[in-house]
C-alpha atoms as a printed R data frame, in Angstrom:
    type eleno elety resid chain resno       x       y       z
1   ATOM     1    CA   UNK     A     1   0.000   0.000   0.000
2   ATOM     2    CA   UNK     A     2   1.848   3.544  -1.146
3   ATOM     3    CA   UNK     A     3   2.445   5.667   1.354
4   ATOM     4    CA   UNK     A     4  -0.429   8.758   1.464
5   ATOM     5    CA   UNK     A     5   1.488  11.917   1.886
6   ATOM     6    CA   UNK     A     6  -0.662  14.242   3.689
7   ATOM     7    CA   UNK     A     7   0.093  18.339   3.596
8   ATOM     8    CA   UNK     A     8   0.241  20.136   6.831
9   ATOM     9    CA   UNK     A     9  -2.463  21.886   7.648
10  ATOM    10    CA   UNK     A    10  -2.673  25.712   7.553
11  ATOM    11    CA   UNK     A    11  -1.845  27.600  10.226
12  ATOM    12    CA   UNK     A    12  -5.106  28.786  11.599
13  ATOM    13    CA   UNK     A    13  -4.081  31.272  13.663
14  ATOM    14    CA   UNK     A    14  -2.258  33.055  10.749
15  ATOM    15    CA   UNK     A    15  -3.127  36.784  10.416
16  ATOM    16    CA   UNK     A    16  -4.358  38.065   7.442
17  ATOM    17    CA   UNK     A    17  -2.749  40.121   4.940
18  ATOM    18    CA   UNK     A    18  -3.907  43.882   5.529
19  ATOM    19    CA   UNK     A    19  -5.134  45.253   2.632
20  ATOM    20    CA   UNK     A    20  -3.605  49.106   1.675
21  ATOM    21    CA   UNK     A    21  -5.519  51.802   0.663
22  ATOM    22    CA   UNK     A    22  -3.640  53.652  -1.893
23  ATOM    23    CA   UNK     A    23  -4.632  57.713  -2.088
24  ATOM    24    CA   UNK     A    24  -4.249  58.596  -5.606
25  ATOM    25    CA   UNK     A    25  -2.114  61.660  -6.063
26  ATOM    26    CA   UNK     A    26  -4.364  65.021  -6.770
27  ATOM    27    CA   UNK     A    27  -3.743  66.855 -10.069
28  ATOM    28    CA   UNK     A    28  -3.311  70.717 -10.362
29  ATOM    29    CA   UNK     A    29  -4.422  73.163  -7.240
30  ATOM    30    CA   UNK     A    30  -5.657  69.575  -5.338
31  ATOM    31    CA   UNK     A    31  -8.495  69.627  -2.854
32  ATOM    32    CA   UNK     A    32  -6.989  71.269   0.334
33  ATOM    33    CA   UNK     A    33  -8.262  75.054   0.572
34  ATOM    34    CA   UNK     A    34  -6.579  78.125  -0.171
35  ATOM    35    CA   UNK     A    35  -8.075  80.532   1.846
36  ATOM    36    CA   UNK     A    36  -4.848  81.093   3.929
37  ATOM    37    CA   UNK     A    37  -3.130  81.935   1.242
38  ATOM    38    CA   UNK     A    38  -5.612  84.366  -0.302
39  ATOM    39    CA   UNK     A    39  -6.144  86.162   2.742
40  ATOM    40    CA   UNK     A    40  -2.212  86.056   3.255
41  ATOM    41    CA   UNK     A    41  -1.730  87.556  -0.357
42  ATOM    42    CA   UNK     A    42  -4.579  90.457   0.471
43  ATOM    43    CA   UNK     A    43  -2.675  91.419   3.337
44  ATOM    44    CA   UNK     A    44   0.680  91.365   1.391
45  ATOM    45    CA   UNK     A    45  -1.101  93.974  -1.456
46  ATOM    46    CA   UNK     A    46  -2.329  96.220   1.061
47  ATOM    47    CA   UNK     A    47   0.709  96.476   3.323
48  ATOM    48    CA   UNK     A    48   2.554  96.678  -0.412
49  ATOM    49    CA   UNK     A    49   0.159  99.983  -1.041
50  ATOM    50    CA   UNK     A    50   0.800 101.443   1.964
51  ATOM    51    CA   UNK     A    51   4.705 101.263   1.984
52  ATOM    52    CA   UNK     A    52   4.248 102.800  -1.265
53  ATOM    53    CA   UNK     A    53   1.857 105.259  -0.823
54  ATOM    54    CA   UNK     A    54   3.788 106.597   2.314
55  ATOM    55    CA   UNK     A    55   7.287 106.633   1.015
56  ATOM    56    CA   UNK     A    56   6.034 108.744  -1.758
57  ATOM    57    CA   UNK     A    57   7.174 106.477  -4.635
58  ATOM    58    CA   UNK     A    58   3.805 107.532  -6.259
59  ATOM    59    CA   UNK     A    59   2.551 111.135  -5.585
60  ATOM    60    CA   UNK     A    60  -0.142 111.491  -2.734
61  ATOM    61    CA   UNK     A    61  -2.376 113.072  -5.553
62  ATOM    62    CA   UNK     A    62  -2.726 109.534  -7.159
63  ATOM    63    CA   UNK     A    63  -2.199 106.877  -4.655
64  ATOM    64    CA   UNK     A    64  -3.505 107.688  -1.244
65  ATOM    65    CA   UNK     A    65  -3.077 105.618   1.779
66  ATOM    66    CA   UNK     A    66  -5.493 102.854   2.565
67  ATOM    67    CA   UNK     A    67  -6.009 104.541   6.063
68  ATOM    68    CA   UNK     A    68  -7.398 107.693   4.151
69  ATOM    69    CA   UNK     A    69  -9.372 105.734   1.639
70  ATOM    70    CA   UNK     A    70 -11.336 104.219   4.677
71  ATOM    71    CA   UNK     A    71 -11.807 107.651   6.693
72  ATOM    72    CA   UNK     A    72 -13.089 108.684   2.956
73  ATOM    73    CA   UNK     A    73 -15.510 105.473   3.191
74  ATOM    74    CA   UNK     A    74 -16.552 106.707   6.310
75  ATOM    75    CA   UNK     A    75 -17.433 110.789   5.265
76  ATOM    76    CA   UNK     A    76 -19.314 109.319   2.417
77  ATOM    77    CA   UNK     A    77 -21.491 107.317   4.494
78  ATOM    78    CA   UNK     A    78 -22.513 110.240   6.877
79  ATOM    79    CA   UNK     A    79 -22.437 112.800   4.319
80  ATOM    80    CA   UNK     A    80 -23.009 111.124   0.906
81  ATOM    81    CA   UNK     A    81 -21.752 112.056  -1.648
82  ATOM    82    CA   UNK     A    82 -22.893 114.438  -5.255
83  ATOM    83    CA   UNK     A    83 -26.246 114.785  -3.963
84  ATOM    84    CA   UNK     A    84 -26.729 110.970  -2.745
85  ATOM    85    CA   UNK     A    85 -26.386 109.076   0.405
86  ATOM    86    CA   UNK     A    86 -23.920 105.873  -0.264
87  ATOM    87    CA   UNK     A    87 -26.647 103.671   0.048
88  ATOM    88    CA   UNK     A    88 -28.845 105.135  -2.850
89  ATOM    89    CA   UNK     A    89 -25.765 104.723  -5.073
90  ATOM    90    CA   UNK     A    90 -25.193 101.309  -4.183
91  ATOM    91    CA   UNK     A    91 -28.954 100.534  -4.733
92  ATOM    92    CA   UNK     A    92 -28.844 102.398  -8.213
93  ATOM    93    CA   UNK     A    93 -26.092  99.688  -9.426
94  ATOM    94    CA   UNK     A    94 -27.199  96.769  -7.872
95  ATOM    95    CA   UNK     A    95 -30.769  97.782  -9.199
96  ATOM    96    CA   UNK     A    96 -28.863  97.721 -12.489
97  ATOM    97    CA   UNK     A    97 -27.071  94.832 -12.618
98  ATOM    98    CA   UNK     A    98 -29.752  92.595 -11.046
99  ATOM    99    CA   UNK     A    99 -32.478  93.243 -13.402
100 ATOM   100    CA   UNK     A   100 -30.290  93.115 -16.643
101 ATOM   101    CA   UNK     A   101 -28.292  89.449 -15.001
102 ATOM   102    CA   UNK     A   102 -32.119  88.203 -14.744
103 ATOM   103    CA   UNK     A   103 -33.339  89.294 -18.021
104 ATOM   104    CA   UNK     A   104 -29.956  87.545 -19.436
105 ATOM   105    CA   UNK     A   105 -30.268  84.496 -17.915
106 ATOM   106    CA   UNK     A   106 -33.711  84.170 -18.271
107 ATOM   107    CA   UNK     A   107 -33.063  84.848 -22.669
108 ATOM   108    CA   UNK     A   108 -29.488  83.428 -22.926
109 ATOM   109    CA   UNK     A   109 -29.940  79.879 -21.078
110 ATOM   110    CA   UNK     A   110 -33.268  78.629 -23.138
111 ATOM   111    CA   UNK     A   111 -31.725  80.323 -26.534
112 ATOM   112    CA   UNK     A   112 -27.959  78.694 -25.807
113 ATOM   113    CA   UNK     A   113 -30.019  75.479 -24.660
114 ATOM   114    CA   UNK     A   114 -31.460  75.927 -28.123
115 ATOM   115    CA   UNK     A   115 -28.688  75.891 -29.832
116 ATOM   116    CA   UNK     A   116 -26.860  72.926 -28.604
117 ATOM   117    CA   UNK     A   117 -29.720  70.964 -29.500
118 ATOM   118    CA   UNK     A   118 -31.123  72.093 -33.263
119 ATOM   119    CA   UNK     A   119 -28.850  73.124 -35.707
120 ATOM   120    CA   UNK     A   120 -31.031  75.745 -37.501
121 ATOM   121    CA   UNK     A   121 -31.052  77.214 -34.068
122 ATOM   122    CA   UNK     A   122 -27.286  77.847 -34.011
123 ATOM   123    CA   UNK     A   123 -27.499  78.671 -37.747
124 ATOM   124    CA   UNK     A   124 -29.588  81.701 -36.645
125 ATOM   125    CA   UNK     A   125 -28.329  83.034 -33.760
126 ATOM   126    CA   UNK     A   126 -24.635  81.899 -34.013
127 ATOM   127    CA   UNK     A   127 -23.419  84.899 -36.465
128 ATOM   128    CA   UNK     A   128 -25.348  87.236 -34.711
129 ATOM   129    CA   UNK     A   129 -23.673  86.641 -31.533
130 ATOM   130    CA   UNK     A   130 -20.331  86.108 -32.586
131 ATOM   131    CA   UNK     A   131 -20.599  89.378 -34.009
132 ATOM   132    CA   UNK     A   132 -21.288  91.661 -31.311
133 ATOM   133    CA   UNK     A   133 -19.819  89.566 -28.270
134 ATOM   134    CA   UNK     A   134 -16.190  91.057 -28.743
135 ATOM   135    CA   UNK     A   135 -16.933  93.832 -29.165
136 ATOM   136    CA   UNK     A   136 -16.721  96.487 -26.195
137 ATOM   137    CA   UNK     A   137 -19.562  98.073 -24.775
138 ATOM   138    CA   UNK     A   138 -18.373 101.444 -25.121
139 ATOM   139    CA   UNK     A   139 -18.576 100.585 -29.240
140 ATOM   140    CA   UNK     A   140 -22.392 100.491 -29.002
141 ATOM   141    CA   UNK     A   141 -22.998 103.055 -26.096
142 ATOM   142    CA   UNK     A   142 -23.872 105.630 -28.401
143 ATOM   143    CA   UNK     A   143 -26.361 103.757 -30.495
144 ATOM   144    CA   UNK     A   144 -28.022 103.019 -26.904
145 ATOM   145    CA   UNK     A   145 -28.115 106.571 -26.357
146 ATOM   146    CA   UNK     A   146 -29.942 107.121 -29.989
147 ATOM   147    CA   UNK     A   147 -31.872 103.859 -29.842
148 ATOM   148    CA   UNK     A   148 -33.320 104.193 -26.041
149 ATOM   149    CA   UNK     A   149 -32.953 107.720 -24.940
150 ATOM   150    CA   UNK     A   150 -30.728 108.613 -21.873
151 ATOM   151    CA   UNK     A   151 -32.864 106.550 -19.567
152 ATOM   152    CA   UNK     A   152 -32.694 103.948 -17.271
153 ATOM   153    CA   UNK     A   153 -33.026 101.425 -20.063
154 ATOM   154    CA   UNK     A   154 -30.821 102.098 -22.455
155 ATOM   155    CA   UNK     A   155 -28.518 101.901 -19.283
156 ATOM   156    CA   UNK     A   156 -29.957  98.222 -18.369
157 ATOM   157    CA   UNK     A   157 -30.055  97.335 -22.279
158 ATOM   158    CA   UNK     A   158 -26.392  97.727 -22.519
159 ATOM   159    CA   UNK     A   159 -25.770  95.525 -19.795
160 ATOM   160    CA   UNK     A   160 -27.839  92.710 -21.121
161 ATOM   161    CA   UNK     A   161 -26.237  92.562 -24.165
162 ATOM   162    CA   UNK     A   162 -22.788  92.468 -22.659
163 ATOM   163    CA   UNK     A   163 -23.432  89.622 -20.142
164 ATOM   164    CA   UNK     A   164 -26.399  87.868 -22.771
165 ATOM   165    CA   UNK     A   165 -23.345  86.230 -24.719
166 ATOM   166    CA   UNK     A   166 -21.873  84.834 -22.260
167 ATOM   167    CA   UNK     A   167 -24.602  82.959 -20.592
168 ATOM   168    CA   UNK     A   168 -25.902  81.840 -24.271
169 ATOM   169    CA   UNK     A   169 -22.563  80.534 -25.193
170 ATOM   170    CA   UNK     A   170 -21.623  78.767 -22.142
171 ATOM   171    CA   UNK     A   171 -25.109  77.251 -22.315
172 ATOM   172    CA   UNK     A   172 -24.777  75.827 -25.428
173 ATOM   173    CA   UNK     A   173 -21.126  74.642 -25.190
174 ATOM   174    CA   UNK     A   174 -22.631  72.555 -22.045
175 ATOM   175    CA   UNK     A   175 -25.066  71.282 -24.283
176 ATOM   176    CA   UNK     A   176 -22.400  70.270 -26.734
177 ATOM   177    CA   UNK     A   177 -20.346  68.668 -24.224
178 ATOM   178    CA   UNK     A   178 -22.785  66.050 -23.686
179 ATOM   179    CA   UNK     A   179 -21.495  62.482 -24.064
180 ATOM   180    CA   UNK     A   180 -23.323  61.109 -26.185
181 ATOM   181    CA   UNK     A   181 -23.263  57.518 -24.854
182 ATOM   182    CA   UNK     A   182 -25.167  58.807 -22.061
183 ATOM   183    CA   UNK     A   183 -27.696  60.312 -24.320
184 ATOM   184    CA   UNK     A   184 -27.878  56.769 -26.036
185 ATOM   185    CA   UNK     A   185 -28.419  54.545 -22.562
186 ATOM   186    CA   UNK     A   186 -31.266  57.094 -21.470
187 ATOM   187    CA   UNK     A   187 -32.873  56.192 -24.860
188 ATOM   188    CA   UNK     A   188 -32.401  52.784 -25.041
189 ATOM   189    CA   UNK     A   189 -34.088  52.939 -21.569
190 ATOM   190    CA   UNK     A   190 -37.125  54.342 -22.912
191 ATOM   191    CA   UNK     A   191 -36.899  57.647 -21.788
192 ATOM   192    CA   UNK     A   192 -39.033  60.190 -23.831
193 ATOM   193    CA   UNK     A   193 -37.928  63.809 -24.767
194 ATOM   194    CA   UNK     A   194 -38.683  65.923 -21.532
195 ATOM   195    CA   UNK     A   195 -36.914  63.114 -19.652
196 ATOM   196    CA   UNK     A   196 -34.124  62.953 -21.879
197 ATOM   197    CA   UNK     A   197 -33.600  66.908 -21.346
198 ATOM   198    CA   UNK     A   198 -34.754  67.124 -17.976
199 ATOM   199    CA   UNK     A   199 -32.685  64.534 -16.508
200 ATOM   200    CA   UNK     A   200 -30.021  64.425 -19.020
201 ATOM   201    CA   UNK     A   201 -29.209  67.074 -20.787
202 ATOM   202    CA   UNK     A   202 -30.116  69.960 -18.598
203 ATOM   203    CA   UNK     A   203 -28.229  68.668 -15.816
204 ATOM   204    CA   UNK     A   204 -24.710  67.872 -18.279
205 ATOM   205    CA   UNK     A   205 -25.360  71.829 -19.216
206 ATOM   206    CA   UNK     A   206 -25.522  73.271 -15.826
207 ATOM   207    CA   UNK     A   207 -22.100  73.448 -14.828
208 ATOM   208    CA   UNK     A   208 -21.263  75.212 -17.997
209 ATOM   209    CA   UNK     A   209 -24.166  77.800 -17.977
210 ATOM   210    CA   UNK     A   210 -22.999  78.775 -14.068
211 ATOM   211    CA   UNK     A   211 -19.643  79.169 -14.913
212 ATOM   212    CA   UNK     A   212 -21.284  81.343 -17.799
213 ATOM   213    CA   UNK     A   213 -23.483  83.497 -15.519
214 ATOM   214    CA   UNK     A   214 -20.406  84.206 -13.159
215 ATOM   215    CA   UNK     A   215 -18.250  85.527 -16.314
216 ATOM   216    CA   UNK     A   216 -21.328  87.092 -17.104
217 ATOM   217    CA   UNK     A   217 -21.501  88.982 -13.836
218 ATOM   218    CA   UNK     A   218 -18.007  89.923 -14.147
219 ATOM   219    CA   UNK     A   219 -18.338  91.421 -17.304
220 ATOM   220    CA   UNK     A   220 -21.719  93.248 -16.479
221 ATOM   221    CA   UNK     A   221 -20.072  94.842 -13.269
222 ATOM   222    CA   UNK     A   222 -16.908  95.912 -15.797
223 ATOM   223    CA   UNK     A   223 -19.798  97.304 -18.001
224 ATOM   224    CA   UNK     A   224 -21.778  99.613 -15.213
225 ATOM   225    CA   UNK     A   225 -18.915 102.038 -15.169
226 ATOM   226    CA   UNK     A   226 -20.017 102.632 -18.978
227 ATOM   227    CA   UNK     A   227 -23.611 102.049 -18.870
228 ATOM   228    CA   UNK     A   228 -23.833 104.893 -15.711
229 ATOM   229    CA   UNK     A   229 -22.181 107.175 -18.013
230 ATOM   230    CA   UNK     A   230 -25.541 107.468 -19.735
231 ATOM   231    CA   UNK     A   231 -26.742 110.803 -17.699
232 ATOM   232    CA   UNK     A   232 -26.965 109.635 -14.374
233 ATOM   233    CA   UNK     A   233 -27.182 111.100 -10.756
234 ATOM   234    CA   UNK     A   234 -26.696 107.895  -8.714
235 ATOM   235    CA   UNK     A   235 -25.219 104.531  -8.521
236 ATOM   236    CA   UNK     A   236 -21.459 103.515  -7.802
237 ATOM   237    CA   UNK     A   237 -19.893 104.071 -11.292
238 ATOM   238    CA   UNK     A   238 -21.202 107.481 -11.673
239 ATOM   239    CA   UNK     A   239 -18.903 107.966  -8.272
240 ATOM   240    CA   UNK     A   240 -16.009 106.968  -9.648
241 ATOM   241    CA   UNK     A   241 -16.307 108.396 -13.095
242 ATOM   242    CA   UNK     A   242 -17.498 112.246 -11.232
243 ATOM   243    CA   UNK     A   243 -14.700 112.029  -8.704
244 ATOM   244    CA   UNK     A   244 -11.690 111.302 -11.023
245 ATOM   245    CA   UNK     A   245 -13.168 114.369 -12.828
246 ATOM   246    CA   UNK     A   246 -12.083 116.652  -9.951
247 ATOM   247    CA   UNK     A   247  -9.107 114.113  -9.290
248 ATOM   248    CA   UNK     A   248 -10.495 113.005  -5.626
249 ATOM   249    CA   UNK     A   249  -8.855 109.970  -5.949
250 ATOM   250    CA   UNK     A   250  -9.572 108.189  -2.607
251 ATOM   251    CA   UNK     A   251 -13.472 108.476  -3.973
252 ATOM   252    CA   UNK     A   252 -12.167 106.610  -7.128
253 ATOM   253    CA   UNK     A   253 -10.971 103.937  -4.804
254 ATOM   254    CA   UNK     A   254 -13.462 103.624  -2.225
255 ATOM   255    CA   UNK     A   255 -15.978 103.093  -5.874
256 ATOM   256    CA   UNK     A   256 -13.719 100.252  -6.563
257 ATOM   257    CA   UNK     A   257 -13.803  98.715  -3.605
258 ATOM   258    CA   UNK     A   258 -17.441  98.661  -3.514
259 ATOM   259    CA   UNK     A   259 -17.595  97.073  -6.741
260 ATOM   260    CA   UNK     A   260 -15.123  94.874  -5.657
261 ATOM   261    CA   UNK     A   261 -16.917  93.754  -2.436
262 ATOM   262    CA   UNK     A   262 -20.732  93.577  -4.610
263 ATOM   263    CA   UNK     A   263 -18.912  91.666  -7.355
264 ATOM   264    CA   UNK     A   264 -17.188  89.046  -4.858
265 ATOM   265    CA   UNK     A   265 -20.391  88.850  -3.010
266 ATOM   266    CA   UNK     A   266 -22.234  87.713  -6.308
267 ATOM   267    CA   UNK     A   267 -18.911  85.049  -7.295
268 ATOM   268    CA   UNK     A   268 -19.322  83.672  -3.922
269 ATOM   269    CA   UNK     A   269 -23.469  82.939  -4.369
270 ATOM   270    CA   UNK     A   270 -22.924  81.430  -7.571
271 ATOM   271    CA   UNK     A   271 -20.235  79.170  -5.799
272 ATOM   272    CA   UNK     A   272 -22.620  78.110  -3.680
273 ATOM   273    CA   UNK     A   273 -25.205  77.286  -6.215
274 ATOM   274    CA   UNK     A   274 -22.334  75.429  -8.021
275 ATOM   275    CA   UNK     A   275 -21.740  73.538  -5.113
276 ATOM   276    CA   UNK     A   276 -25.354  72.923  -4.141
277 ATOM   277    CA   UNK     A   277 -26.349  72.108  -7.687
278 ATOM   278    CA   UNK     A   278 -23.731  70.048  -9.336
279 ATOM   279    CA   UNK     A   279 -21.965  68.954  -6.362
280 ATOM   280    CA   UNK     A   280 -20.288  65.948  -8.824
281 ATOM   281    CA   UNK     A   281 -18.295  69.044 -10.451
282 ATOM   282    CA   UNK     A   282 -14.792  67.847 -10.777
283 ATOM   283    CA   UNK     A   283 -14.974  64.678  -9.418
284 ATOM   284    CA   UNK     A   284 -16.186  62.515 -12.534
């Protein structure tokens, strides 16, 4: 009878193997937050300004301190300023912007929307578009003036048109960015039209049209310096534009740095909406 060899038996106290989790290494800025060093790099430009301003490598006339430019913040608030308290020039801008941003996004999404998805669409409006978008909005300020009168709309019309094309084009570049294997597995599903768009392609777009609407903000906030040239008494850009007539220069920059402050404040909401809408943003 041959001899049965038998194995030995596995240890059965042996530990396991532990199995490693291997953190993949981030690409570009990565996910950790740069706050600290934005607020680090404000604080470098202002003390920058002020060793400037006070060593008088830049005449006083020009550059004034940032101490002066907030006791100037300060007199305008009590005493207002060309006829107008500081908050009724605020409110005349951000009246302004925020009825020409909604009357933009509320034409340019549907119309760039429109676009991605017929092609007689974007056979239309395409030339149109591309026609006017680069140019400035000081090119066309006049025909506002002749068109519209020297009103509050020709004011709001030339804002719409500067942040319209924007919105429109980001829309429909959203639209064309659509896979369109996705498209395919929603059909062969048996999803119908308003499902396919509602659950498909609107929600591909949206990234795209908010990253349009903040350019678009940015734009129509470079534009209201222009537009409030139109005969106005109030709103923020009128400031600036009436105090660097009689060279009051810490007026000029407390204007900025309202703009500054309204147009951060509107970047930040749209953030917010990015990261409440599409929070999958960069991470597929």
């Amino acid at each position: 009878m041959s001899d049965i060899v038998q194995a030995p038996p596995i240890a059965a106290g042996r530990e396991d193997r532990q199995v490693k989790l291997v953190k993949m290494a981030s690409f570009g800025a990565g996910e950790k937050s740069t706050v600290a060093i934005s607020i680090a790099t404000a604080l470098a430009i202002l003390l920058l300004w002020w060793v400037v301003s006070a060593i008088g490598v830049v005449p006083h006339l020009f550059l004034p301190r940032p101490d002066e430019v907030l006791t100037q913040i300060g007199a305008i608030y009590r005493d207002g300023y060309a006829g107008a308290s500081l908050s009724e020039h605020v409110f005349a801008s951000l009246f302004r912007i925020v009825v020409a941003a909604l009357i933009a996004v509320s034409a340019g999404i549907p119309l760039g929307l429109l676009m991605g998805l017929n092609r007689w669409a974007k056979g239309v409006l395409d030339a149109p578009i591309e026609f006017y978008w680069p140019l400035p909005p000081l090119s066309y300020l006049p025909l506002m003036i002749i068109w519209l009168g020297i009103g509050e709309t020709s004011k709001i019309t030339l804002l719409v048109l500067a942040m319209f094309a924007p919105i429109c084009l980001s829309a429909q570049a959203g639209v064309r960015s659509l896979p369109i294997e996705r498209v395919n597995a929603a059909r062969s599903l048996g999803a119908s039209r308003l499902q396919l768009f509602l659950d498909i392609v609107l929600p591909s777009a949206l990234p795209e049209i908010l990253t349009g609407i903040r350019i678009a903000l940015g734009v129509g906030w470079g534009t209201l310096v222009a537009a409030e040239l139109i005969a106005s008494t109030r709103g923020i850009g009128f400031m600036i534009m009436s105090a660097s007539q009689f060279l009051a220069t810490d007026v000029v920059f407390v204007g900025i740095g309202i703009i500054a402050i309204c147009a951060f404040t509107f970047s930040a909401a749209i953030r917010f909406l990015e990261a409440f809408l599409v929070p999958w943003k960069g991470k597929l």
